[in-house]
N, C-alpha and C positions, 0 to 999 in steps of 0.2 A: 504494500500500500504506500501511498506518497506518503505518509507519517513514516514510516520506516525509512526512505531514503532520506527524508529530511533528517530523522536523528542520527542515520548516517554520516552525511554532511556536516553537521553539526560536532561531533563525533570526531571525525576524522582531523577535520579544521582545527578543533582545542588541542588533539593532540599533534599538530603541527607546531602550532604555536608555542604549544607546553615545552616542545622540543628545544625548538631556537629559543625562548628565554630563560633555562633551567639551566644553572651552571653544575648542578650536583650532577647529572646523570653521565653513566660511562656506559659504553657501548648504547652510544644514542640512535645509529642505524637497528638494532637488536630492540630496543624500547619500542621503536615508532611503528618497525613492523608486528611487534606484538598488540599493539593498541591499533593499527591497522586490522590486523585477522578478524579481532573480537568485535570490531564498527561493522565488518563484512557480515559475519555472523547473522547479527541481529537482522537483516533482510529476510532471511529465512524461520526467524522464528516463530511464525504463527505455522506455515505451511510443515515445516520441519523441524518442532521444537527441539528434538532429542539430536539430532544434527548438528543442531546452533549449538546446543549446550557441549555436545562432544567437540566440537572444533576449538569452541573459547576455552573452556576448561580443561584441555588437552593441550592445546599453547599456553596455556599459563603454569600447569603442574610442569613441564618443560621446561620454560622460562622462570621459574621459581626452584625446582633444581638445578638449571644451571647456577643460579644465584648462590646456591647453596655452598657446590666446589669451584666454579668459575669466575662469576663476576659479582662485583664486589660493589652495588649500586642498590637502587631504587627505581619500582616504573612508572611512568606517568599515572596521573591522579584520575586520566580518563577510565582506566580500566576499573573504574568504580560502576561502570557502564553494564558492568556483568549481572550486576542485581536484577537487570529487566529476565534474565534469561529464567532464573526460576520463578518467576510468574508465567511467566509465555511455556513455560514446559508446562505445570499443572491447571494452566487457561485452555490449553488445546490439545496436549499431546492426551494421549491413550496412557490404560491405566501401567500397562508394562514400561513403555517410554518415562512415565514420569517415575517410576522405582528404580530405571537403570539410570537416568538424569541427575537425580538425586543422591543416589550412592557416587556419581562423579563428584557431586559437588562438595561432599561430605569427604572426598580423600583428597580432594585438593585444599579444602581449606588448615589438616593439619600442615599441609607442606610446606605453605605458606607464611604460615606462622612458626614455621622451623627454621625457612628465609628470613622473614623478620622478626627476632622475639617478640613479644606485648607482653603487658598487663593481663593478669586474669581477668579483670572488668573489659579491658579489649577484646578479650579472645570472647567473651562471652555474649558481647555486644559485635560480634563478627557472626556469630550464628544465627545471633537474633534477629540482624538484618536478613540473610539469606533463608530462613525458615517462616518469615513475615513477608515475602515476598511472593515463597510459594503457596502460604496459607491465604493469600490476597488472591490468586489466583484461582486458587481452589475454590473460593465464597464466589468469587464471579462467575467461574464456570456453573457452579452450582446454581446461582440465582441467572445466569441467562440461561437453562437450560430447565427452567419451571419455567420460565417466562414461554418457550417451544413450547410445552407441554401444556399450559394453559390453553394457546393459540392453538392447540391442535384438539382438546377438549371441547373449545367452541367450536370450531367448526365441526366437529362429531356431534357436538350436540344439535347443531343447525341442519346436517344430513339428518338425523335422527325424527326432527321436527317435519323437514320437508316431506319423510318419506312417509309420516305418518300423514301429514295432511293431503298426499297422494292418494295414500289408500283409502281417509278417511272420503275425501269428496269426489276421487275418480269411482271407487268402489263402490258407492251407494249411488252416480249418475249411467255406469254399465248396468247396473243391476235390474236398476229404472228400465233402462234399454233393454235388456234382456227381456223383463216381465213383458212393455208391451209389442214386443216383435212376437213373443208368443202369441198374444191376443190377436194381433196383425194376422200372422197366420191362420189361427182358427179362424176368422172374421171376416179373410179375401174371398170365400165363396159365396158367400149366403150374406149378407152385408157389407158390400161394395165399398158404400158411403163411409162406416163408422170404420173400415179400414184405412181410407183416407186419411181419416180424422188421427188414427192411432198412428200412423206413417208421419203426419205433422210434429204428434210429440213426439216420435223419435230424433227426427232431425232437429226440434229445441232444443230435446238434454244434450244430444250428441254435440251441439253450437257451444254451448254450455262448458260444456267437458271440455272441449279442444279451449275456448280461452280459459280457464282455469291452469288447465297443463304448461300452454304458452307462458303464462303468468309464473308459477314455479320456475319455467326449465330459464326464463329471464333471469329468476336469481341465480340460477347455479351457472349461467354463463360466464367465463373469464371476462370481466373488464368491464359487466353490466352490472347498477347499481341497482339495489332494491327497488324496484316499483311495484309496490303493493297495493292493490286495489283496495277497496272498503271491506272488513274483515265484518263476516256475518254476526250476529247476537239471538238473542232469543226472539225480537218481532219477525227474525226471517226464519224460526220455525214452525209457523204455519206454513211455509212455503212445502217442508217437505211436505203433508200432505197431498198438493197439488204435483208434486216431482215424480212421486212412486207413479200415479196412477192406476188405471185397473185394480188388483186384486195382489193384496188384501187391502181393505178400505186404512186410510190413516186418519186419525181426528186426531186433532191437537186444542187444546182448554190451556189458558193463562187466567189464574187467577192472582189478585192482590197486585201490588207497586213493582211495577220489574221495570220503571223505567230509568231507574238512576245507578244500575248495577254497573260496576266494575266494568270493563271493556275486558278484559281479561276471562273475566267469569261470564260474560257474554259469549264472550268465543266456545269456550269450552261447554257449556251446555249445549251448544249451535250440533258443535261435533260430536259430541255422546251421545244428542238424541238423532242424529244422521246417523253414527254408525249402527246406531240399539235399530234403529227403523232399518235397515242394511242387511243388520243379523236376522232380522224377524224376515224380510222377505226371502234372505235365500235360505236360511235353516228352519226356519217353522211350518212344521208339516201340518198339511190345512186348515192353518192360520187364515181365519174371514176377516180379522181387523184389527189394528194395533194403534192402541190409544197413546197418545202423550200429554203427560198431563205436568206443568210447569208450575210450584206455589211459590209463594212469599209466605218465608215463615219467621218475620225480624230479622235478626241478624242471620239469617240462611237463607237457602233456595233449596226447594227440594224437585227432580226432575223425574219425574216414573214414567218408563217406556213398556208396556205390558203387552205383547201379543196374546192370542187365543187358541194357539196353536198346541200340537200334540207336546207336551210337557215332556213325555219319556223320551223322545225323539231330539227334542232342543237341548234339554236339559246332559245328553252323553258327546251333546257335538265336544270335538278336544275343542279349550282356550287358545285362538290363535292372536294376530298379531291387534284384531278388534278389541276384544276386552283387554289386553293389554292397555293397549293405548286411552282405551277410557279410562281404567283404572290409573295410569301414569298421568291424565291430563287432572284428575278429579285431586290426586293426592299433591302435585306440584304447589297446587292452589289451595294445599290446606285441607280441602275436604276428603268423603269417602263415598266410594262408590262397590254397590254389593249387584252381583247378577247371579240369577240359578232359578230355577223351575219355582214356579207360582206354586199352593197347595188349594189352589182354587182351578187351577187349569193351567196351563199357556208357560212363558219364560217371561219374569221382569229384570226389566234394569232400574237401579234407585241409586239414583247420585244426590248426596249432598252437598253446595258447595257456602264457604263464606259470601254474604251479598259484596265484602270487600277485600282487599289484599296490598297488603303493607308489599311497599313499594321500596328500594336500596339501594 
């Protein structure tokens, strides 16, 4: 990255400088290329931490034994530069790389301090920097790498949303389609006209269906922004009645204040009593009619979706991704939602949800 070549440059430059005005140092050719190697290093150490680390730490245990038997000086004050390197090992390298990294840097540092005596408060304020360095590194890897996983929770949680609301309102306007193509068919001989008529609502819900779809596959497109249309509530379930058509009859009853609910808790009864209406026409075996009845009960809403249909029949279908997903929308929002055969007849669904929901 150009922040690397920059401290590069940077880098290189002080220890030129350092060179030409330091009258202490001997074998100033030997300094400069050592404080050179280690400036080079650093280009590579996001890509190649354990690389960087081996090449500086490798010219310095080197150049710090020769110190030892050979030369009889000090190195420029740049190679204090080597601290970036155990961060940038434990910021990016893998968990091997940063244990083999590490153990470099831990046998160079007694060497070093064999080259130059110190202080026990030096020697221990020599660790402390280079173990503060890589522990700085480790917390960032660590907090950018929840920050990944956050972002990748939401958008799991967003596929999770879309796909449910796919099945929620594609599934119950096929289903629609499905019932009256059958009537269609029975209908095309012997009642001409009222096959028409049933051939019209198919091509409504089917109009229906495709912008809805459109509307979804908008959000999952790369580079297209949410446009979201007006999100249904409970006055647009009465509609389902009219959606199903034919057989089995739906009626739908609002009683008490449902005009100042939650948008939230609007939506989600919209879809519990679409999908509860969904399960009842393709699992309930000869189901005549499935009521939906919406109350105001204070601080609740209560939602009952009740078919009439053969109890022992509905009642063995496996739970698939339908009650699922009521039960998931009903509890998000705080409430509870219970489904299983009537002991009166038929299959109910009973959601309860808060009229409100604390917002964060």
């Amino acid at each position: 990255m150009w922040r690397d070549w920059a401290l590069v440059a940077v880098v290189v430059s002080w220890s030129v400088i350092e060179t030409m005005v330091r009258h202490d140092l001997a074998w100033r050719p030997v300094v400069l290329t050592v404080s050179v190697v280690i400036a080079l290093a650093l280009l590579w150490r996001r890509t190649h931490p354990l690389g960087a680390v081996a090449v500086a730490f490798g010219t310095l245990i080197a150049f710090d034994v020769a110190r030892i038997f050979a030369i009889d000086g000090t190195g420029l004050n740049t190679i204090t530069v080597v601290l970036v390197l155990p961060y940038s090992l434990f910021r990016w390298g893998a968990g091997r790389e940063a244990a083999i990294g590490l153990g470099m840097i831990l046998v160079w540092l007694p060497v070093t301090l064999a080259a130059v005596p110190a202080e026990p408060a030096e020697v221990v304020a020599g660790y402390g920097f280079f173990l503060f360095s890589a522990a700085l590194g480790t917390s960032i890897r660590y907090h950018a790498g929840a920050r990944v996983r956050d972002i990748e929770q939401a958008k799991l949680r967003q596929r999770n949303q879309l796909a449910r609301e796919l099945h929620d309102t594609v599934g119950h306007h096929v289903s629609a389609i499905a019932i009256q193509a059958q009537a269609g068919r029975a209908l095309a001989a012997s009642h001409p006209d009222r096959a028409l008529a049933t051939l019209e609502t198919i091509e409504e819900a089917a109009s229906r269906t495709l912008e809805e779809m459109r509307a979804m596959v908008g959000v999952l497109r790369d580079g297209a922004g949410p446009d979201f249309a007006p999100h249904p509530g409970v006055a647009d379930i009465e509609q389902l009645a009219r959606s199903v058509g034919g057989w089995p009859r739906v009626d739908v009853q609002c009683s008490g204040d449902l005009d100042d609910l939650n948008p939230s808790v609007g939506i989600a009864l919209y879809r519990i009593a679409q999908e509860a209406v969904t399960n009842a026409v393709r699992h309930a075996r000869h189901a005549t009619r499935v009521t939906i009845h919406v109350a105001d009960e204070g601080e609740r809403v209560r939602l009952t979706v009740r078919d009439d249909g053969d109890a022992s029949t509905t009642g063995h279908t496996p739970p698939g991704y339908g009650l699922v997903g009521m039960a998931e929308r009903a509890s998000l929002l705080g409430g509870t939602l219970q489904a299983g055969p009537d002991p009166d007849g038929g299959w109910t669904v009973d959601a309860v949800l808060p009229r409100s929901v604390a917002t964060t």
